[in-house]
N, C-alpha and C positions, 0 to 999 in steps of 0.2 A: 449098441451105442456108437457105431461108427461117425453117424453125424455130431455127435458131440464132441469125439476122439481127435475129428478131424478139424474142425472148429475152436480146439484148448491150440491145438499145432500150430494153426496161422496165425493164434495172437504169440505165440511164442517165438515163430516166424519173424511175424511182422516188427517185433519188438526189438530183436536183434538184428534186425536190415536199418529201424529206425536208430539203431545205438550206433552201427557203423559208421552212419552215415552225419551222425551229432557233429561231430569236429567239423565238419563241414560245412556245418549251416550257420550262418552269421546274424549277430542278436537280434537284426532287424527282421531274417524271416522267420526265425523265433517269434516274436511279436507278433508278426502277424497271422501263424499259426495259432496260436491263443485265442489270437481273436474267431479265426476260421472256425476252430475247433469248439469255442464259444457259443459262435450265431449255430455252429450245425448241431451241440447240445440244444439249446434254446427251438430250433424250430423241430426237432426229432420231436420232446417234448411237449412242446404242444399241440404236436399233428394227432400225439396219441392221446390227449385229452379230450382235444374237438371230435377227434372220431369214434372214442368208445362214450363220451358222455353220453349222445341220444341211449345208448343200448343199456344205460344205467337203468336195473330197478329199483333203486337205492340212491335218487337223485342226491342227497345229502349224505349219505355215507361217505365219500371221500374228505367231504370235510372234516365230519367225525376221527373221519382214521387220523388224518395227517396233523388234527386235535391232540389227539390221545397220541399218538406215535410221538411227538414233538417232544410231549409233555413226559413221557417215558424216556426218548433216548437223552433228553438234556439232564433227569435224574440217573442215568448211570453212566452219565458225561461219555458217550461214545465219541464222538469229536475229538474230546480234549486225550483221552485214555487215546484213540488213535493217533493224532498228531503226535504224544509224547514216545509213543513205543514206534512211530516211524523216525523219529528224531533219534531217539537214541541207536538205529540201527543205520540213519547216515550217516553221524560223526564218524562211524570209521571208512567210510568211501569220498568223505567230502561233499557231498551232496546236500542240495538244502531240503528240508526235512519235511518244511511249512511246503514246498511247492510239490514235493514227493507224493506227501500224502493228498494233497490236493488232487493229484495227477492220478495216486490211486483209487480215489474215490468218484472220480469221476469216469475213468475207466471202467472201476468195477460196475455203474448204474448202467453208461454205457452199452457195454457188453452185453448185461444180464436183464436190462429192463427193456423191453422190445419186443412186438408181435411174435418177429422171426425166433427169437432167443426161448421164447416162450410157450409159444406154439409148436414150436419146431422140435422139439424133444415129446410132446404127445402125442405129435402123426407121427414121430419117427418109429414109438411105441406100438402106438394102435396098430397101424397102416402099412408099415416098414417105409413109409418113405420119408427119404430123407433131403429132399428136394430146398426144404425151408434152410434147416443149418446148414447143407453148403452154399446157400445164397447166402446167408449171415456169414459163414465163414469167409467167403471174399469180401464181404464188405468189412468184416474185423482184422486183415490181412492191413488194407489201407489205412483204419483208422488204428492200429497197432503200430505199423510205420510210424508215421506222425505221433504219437503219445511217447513212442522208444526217444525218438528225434528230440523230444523236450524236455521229457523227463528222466529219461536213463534208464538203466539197466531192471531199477528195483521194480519197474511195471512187470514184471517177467509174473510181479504175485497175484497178477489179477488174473493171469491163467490156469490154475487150480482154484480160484472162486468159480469163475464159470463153469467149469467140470463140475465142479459141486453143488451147483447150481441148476443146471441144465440135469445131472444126473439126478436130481431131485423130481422133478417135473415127468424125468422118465421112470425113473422106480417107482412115482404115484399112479402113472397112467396104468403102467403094468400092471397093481394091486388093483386097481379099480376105472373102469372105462368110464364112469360119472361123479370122479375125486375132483375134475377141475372142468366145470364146465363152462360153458360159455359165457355165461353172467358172473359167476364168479372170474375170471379171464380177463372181463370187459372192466371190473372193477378195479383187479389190478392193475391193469395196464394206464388209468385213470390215477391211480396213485403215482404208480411208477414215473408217468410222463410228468407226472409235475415235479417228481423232483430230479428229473433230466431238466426241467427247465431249471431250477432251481443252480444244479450244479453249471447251466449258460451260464446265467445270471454272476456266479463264481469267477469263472473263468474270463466274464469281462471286463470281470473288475466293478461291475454296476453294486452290486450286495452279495456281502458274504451270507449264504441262508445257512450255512453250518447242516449240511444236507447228512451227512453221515449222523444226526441226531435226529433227525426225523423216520433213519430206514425203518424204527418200528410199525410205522407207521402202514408198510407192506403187510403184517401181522392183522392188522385187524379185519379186512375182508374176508381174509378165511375164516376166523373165531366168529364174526360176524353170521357167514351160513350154515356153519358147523351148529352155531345155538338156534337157528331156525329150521335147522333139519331136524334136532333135538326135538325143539319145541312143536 
């Protein structure tokens, strides 16, 4: 798991070059990282929806998922249960809670939702290579900088999600060479990108989609093949 090992290290890196460097950066390019940070959620996002849609076998499947995922995370109110237990762990640093957790959930989709993030832990598996996470990992180095830079220190938590995340992906590949394959991948990454857009969309202030209530929505493509492998 070195590509993964190595990959948790530069957002942890990155995060702490971006906290340094906070006192220094004045509200206006604050601002306009938001926004940067914003359009390059927004088009990551949808680059991954136009390009796994054709590969869909399950043209409407994603709508189903992000259906049923919606309608799941707004009843066990993940949003609001996140916001409140990020809030109550800045009032003791001062920080504000609303953009914290904002920062972390955007991060986390970020980070974890992405060809490279994704892929990259089941060649690192199969194949030993590990080519994909450190290409991801310089590009989570930069965008770690900038997320530390806005948000503060408490991003530091979205680098034990992706280890647990990515080590997910590799502990499935190692049990099984056909747990995650191509169609099922394609379908993820369809979900996933929409709500990297989603979390743009956030970030620019355009509409809040409350994307942390939708993650169930990831869930369903697996259960989805699992019952047709079943069946």
């Amino acid at each position: 798991m070195i590509g993964t090992i190595v990959n948790t290290c530069t957002i942890v890196a990155g995060t702490l070059i971006g906290v340094a460097l906070h006192k220094g950066i004045k509200d206006k390019y604050k601002h306009v990282l938001y926004d940067a940070l914003g359009l390059a959620c927004f088009a990551i996002g949808l680059n991954a929806v136009v390009t796994n849609l054709p590969k869909s076998q399950y043209p409407v499947l994603f709508i189903a998922a992000m259906a049923i995922g919606s309608i799941v995370g707004v009843a066990l109110d993940i949003d609001g249960r996140f916001h409140r237990l990020v809030e109550r762990k800045s009032k003791s640093d001062g920080a504000s809670g609303t953009r914290l957790a904002d920062g972390l959930a955007t991060a986390t989709l970020v980070y974890c939702i992405g060809p490279l993030s994704m892929l990259g832990p089941v060649i690192s598996a199969l194949e030993g290579d590990h080519t994909f996470l450190f290409t991801n990992a310089t590009l989570d180095l930069v965008t770690a900088t900038i997320f530390g830079s806005t948000y503060g220190i408490g991003m530091l938590l979205a680098a034990p999600v992706l280890f647990l995340w990515q080590g997910m992906f590799y502990g499935v590949a190692m049990l099984s060479s056909t747990a995650v394959s191509e169609a099922l991948m394609a379908e993820l990454l369809i979900v996933g990108g929409l709500l990297i857009t989603g979390s743009g969309l956030s970030l620019l202030r355009i509409k809040d989609c409350h994307v942390l209530n939708m993650l169930p929505a990831l869930l369903v493509p697996p259960l989805w093949f699992l019952l047709m492998w079943i069946l």
